[in-house]
BAFI-3210 file (N, C-alpha, C; in Angstrom, 3 decimals, decimal comma, padded with zeros to 6 digits):
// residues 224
n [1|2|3|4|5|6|7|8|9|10|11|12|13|14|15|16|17|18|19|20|21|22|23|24|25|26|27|28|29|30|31|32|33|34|35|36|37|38|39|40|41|42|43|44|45|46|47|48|49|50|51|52|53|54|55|56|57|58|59|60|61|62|63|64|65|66|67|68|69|70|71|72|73|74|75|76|77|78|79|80|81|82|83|84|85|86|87|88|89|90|91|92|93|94|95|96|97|98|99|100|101|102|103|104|105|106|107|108|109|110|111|112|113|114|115|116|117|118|119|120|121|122|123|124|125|126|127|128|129|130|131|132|133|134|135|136|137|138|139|140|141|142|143|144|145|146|147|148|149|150|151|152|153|154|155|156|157|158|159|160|161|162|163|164|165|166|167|168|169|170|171|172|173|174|175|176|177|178|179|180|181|182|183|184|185|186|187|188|189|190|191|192|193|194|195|196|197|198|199|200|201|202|203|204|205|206|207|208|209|210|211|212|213|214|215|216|217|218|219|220|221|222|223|224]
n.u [073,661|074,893|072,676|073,836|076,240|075,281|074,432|076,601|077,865|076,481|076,738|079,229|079,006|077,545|079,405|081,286|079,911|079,751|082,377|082,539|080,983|082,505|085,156|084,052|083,165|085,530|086,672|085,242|085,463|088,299|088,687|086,744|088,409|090,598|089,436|088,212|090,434|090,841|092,137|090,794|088,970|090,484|092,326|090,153|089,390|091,885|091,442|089,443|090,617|092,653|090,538|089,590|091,144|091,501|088,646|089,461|091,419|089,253|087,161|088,990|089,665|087,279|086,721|088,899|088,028|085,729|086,462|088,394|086,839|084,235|082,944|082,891|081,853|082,444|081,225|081,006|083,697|084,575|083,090|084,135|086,784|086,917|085,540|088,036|089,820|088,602|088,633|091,075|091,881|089,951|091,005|093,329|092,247|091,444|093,943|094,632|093,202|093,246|095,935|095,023|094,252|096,709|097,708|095,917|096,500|099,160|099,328|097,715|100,145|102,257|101,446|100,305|098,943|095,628|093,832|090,773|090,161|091,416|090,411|087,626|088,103|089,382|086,272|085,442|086,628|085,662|083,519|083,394|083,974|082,756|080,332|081,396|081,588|079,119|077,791|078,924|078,297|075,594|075,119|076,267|074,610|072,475|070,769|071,244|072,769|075,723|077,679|080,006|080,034|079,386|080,944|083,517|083,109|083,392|085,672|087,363|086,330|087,550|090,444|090,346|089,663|092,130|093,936|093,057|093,072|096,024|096,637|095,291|097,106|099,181|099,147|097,858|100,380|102,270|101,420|101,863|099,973|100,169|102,599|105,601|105,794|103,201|102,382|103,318|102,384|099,994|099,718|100,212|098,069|096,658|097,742|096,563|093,990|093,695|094,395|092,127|090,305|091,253|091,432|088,090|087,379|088,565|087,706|084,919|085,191|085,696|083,424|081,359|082,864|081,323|078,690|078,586|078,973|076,941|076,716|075,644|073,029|072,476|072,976|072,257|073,915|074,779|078,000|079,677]
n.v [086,580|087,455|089,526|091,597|091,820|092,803|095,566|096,783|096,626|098,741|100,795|101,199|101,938|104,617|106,173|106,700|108,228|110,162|110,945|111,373|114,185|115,875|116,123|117,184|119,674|120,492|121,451|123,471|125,384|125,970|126,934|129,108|130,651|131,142|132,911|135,183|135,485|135,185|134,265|133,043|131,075|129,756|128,438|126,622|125,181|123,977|122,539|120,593|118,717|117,363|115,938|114,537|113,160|111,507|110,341|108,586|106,372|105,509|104,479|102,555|101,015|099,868|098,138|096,672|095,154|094,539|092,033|090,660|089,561|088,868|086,344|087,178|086,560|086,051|088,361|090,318|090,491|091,657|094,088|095,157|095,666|097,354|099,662|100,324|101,282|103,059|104,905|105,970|107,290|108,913|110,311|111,863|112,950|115,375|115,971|117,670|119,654|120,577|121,639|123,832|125,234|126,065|127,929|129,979|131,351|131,770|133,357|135,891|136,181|137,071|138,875|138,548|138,811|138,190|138,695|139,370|137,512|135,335|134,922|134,426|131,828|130,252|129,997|128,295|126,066|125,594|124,298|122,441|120,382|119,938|119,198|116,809|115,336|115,178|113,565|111,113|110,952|110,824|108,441|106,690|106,985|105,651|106,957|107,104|105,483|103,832|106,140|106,262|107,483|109,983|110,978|110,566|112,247|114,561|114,289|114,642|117,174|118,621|118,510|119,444|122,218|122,941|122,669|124,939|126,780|127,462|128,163|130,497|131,430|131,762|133,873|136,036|136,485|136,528|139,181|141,208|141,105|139,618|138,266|136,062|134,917|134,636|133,244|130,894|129,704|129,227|127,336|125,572|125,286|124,783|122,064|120,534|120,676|119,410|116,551|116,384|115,410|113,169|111,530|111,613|110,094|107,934|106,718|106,540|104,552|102,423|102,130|101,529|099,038|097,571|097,634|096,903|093,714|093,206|093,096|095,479|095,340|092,827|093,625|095,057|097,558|099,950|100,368|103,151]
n.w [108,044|105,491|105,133|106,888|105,860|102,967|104,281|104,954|102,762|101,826|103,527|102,607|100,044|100,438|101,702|099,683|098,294|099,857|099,866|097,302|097,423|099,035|097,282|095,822|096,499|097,254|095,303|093,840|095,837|095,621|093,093|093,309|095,256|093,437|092,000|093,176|094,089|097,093|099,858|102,119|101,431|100,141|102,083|103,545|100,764|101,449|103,718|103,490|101,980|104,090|105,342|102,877|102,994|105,198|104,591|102,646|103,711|106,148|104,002|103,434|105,092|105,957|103,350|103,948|106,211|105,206|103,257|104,995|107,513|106,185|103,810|101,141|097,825|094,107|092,696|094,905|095,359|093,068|093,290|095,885|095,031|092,876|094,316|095,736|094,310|092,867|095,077|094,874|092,689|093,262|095,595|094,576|093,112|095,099|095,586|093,847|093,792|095,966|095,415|093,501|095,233|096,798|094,841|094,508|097,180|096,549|094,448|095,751|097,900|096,211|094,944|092,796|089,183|087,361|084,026|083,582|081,132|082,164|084,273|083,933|082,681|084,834|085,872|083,852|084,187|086,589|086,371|084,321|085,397|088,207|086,444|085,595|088,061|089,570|087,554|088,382|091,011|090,933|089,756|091,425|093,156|092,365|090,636|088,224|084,900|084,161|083,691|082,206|078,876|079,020|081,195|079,787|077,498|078,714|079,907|077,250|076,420|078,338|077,626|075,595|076,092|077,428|076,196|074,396|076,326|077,648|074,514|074,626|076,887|076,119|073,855|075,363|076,937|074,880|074,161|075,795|078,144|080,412|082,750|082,947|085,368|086,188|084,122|084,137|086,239|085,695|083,581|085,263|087,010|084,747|084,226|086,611|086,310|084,294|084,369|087,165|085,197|083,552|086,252|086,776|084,823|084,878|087,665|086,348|084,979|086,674|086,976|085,325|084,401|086,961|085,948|083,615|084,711|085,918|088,236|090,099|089,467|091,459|094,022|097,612|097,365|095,523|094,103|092,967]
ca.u [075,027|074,398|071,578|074,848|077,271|074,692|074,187|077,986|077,954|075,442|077,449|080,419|078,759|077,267|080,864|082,183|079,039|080,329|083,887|082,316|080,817|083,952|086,205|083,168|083,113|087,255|087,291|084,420|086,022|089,406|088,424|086,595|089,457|091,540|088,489|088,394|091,685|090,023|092,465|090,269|088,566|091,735|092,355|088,803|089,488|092,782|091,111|089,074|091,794|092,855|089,147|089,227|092,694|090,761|088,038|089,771|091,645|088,013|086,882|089,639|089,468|086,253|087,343|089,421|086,746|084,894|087,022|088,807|085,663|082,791|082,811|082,370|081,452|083,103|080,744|081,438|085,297|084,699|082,287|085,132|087,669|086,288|085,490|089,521|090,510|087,572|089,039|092,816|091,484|089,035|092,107|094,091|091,129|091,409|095,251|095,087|092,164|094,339|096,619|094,177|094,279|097,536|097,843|095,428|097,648|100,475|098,959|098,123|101,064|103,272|100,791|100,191|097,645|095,249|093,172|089,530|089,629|091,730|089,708|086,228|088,907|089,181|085,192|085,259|087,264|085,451|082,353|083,142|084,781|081,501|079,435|081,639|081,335|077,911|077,691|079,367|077,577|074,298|075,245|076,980|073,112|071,317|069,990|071,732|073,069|076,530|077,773|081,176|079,934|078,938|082,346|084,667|082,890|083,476|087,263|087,348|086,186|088,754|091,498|090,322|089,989|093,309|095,127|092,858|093,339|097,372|097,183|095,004|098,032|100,403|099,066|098,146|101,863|103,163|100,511|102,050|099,265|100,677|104,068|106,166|105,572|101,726|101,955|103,844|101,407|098,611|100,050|100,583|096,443|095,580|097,934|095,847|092,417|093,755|094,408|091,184|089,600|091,469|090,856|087,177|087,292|088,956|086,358|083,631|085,662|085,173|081,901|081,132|083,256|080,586|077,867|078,451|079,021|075,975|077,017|075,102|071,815|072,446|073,509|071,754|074,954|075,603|079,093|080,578]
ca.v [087,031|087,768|090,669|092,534|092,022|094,058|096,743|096,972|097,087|099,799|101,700|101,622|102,656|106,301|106,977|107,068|109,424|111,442|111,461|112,935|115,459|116,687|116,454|118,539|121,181|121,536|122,103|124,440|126,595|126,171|127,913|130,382|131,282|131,634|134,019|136,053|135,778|134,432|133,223|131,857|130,313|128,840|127,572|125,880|123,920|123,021|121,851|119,361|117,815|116,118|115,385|113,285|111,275|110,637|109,116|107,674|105,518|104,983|103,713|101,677|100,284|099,229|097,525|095,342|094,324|092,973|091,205|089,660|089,302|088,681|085,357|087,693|085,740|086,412|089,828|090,989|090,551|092,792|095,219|095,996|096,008|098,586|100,847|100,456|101,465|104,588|106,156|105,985|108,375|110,099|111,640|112,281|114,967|115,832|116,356|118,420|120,625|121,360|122,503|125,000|126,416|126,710|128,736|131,066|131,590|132,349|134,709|136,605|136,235|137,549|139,839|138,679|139,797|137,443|139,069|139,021|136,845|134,079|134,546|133,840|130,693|129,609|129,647|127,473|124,610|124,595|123,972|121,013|119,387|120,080|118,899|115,425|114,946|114,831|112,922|110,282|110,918|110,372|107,077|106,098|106,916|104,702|107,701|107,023|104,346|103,456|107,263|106,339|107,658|111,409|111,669|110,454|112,827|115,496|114,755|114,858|118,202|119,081|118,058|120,586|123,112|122,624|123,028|126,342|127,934|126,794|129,020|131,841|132,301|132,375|134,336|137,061|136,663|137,723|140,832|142,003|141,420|138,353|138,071|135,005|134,315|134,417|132,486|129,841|128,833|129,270|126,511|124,937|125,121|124,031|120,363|120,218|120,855|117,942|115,857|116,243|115,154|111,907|110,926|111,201|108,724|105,818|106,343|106,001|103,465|101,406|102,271|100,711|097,232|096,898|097,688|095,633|092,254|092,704|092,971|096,567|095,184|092,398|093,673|096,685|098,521|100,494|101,230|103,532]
ca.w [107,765|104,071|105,285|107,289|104,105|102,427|105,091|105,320|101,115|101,568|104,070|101,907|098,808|101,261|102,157|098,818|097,759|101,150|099,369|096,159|097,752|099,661|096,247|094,154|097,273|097,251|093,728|094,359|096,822|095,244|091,723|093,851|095,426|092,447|090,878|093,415|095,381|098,712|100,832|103,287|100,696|099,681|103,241|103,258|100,122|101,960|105,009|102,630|101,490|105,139|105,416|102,087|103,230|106,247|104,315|102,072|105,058|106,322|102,895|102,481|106,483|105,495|102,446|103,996|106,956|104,321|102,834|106,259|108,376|105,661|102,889|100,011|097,114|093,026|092,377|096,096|095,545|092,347|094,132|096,662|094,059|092,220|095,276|096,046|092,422|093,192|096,258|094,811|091,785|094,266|097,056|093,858|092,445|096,382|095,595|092,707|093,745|097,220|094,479|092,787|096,468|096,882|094,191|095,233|097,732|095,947|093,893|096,906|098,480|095,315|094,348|090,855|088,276|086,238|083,488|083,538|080,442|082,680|085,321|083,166|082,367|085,787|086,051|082,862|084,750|087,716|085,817|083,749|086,858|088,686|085,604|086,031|089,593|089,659|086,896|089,018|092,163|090,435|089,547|092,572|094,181|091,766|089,720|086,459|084,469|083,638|083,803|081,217|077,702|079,282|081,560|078,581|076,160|079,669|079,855|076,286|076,574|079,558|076,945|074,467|076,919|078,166|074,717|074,087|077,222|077,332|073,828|075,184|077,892|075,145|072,952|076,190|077,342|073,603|073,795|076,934|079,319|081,158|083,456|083,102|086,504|086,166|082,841|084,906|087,262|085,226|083,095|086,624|087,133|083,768|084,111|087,840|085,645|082,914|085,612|087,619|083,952|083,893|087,489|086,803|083,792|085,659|087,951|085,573|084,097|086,978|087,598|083,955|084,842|087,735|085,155|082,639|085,079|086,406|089,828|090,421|090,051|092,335|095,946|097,819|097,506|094,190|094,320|092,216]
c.u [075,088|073,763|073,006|075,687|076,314|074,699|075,467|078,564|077,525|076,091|078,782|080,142|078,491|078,638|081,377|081,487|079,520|081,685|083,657|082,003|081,806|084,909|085,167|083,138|084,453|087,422|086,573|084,879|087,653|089,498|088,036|087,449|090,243|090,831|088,374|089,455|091,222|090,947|091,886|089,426|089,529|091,937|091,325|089,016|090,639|092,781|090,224|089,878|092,231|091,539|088,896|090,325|091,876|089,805|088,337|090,380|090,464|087,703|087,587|089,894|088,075|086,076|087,781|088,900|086,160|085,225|087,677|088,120|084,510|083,544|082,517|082,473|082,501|082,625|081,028|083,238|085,600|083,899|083,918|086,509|088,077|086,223|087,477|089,996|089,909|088,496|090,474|092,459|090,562|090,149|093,221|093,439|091,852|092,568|095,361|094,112|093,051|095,714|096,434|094,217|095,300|097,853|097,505|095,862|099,082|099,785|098,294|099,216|102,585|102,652|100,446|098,649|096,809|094,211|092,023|089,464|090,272|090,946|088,114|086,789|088,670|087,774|084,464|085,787|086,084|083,859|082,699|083,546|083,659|080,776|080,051|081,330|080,170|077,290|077,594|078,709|076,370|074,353|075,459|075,735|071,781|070,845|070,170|072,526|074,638|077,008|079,738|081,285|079,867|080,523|083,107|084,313|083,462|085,105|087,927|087,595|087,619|089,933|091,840|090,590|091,403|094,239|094,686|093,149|095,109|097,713|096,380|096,265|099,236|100,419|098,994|099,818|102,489|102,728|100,956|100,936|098,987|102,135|104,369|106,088|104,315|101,731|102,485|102,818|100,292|098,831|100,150|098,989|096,013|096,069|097,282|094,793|092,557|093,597|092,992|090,396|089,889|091,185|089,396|086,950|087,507|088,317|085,226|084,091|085,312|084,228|081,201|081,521|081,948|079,028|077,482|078,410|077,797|075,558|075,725|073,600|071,454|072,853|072,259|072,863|075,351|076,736|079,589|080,821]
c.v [087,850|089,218|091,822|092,740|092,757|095,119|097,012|097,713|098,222|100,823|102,283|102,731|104,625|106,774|106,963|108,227|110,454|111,789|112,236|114,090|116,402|117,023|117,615|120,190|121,740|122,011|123,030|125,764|126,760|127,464|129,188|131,391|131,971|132,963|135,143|136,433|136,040|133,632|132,219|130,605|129,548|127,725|126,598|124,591|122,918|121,882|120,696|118,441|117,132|115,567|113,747|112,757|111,167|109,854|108,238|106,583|104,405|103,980|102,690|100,221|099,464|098,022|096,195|094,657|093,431|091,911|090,054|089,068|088,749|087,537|085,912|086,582|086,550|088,133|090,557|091,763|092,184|094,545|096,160|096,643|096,814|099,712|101,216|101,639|103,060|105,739|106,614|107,528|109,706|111,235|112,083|113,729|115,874|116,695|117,652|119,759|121,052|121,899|123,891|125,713|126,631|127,930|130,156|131,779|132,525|133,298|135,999|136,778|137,344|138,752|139,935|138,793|138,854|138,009|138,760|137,841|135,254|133,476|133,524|131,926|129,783|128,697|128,273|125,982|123,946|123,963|122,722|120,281|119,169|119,111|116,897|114,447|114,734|114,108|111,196|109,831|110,364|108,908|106,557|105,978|106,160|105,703|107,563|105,847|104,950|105,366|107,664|107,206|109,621|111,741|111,641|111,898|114,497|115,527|114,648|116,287|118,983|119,101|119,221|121,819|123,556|123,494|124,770|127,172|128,253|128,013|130,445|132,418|132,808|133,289|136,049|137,400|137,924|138,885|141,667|141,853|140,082|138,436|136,533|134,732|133,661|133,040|131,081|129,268|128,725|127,803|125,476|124,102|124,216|122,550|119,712|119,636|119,404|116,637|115,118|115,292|113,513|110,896|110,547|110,178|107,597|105,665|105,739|104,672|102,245|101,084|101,070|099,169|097,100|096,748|096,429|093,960|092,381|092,541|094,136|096,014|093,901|092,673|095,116|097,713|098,481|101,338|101,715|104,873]
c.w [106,477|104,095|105,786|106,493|103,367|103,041|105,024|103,816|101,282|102,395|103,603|100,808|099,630|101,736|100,874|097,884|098,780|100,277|098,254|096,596|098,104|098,441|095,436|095,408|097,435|096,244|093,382|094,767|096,279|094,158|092,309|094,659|094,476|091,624|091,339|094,664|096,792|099,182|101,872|102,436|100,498|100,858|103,300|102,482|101,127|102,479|104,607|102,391|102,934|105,281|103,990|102,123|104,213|105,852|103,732|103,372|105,369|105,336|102,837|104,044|106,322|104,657|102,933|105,319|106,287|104,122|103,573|106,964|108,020|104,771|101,376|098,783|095,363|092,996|093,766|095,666|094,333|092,405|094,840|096,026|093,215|093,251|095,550|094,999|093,039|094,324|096,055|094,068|092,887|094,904|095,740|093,337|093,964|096,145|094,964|093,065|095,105|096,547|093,823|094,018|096,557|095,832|094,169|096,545|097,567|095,272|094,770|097,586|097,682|094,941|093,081|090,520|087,522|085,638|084,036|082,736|081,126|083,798|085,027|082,542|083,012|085,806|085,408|083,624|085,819|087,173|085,515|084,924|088,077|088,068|085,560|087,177|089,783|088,527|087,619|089,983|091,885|090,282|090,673|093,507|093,500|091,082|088,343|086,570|084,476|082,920|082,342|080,011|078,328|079,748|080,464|077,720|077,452|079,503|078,427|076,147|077,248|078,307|076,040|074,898|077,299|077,481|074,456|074,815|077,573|075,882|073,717|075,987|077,492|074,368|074,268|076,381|076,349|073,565|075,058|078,227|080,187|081,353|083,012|084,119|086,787|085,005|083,580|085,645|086,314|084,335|084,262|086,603|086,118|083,501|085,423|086,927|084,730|084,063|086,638|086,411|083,896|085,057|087,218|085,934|083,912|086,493|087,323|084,716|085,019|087,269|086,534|084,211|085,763|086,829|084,339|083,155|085,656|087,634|090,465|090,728|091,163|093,888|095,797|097,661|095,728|094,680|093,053|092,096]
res [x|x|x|x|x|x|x|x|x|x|x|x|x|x|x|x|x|x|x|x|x|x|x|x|x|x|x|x|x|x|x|x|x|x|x|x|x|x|x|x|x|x|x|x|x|x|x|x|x|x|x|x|x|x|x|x|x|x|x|x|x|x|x|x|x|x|x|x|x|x|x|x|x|x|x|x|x|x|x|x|x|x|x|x|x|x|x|x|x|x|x|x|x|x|x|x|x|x|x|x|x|x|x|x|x|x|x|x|x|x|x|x|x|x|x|x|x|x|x|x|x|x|x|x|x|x|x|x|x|x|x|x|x|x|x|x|x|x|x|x|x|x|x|x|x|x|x|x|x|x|x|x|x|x|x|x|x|x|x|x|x|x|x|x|x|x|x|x|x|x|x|x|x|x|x|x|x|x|x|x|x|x|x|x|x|x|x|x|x|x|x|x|x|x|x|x|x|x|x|x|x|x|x|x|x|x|x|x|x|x|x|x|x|x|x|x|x|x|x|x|x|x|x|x]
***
């Protein structure tokens, strides 16, 4: 019984590495949209986004199998507990990055203008948001430890970013080479981008709770 509560652990933990992947490829194709005004690209990320509410569902149908059907034990209860917490923050990146597409969207649609130097901006987001996600993933596959101290110091970063690029759009605006319409969304993008930053941290935050109890190195299933 015990041997299938692991295999079942172990099948959970590969679907929530499937869900990173899908949130690091919308936010992927989202930015790339916005860089080079790619609607279909835009659509793409979209079409991610029902893909990760469907897993999430999955993930979370899973979840409560365990828990109804299996005897999970104290570190089980906090295994699954943790994955829960994971997929809430997970379809929220999902949310915000099917945001970064809409946008791309709209700025096709209106016909608006974003400098080169906002665009080289964009590129800047989707990077660190990249550089998190796989931060995460790595861990979540047993490759790395306790992945908290790198993301924090990552949405740290995001934070700073945020504020500088927030007074890059102001300072363009006053110089004439930004619309109030443009400057609007773009401010739109960069509380998505803050956003994405926080999500990943309460991830790694719970990744760390499973760390520190000790749970991780006991089951075959590293979740996080």
């Amino acid at each position: 019984m015990r041997n299938r509560f692991d295999r079942q652990l172990e099948q959970l933990n590969n679907e929530l590495i499937q869900m990173g992947s899908m949130i690091e490829h919308a936010i992927e194709m989202a930015v790339s949209a916005l860089v080079n005004q790619d609607t279909e690209k835009a659509k793409k990320a979209m079409a991610y986004d029902v893909e990760i509410d469907h897993q999430e569902r999955d993930i979370e149908s899973l979840c409560m199998k365990l828990l109804l059907q299996q005897q999970p034990v104290a570190r089980d209860l906090r295994l699954i507990s943790a994955a829960l917490k994971m997929i809430t923050d997970m379809e929220r990146i999902g949310d915000h990055a099917m945001n970064l597409a809409e946008y791309a969207e709209t700025i096709e649609a209106k016909g608006l203008q974003f400098s080169n130097y906002a665009r080289k901006e964009f590129a800047v987001m989707e990077e660190t948001c990249r550089e998190g996600m796989e931060l995460l993933k790595a861990a979540a596959a047993g490759d790395a430890q306790s992945p908290l101290a790198e993301v924090a110091e990552i949405e740290q970063r995001i934070d700073d970013i945020t504020r500088k690029f927030r007074q890059n759009q102001i300072d363009r605006m006053r110089e004439g080479n930004c619309n109030v319409e443009s400057s609007i969304l773009y401010s739109e993008m960069l509380t998505d981008y803050e956003r994405i930053g926080d999500h990943m941290l309460n991830i790694a935050q719970a990744y760390d709770a499973i760390e520190w109890s000790g749970d991780r190195g006991q089951t075959a299933a590293a979740i996080a």
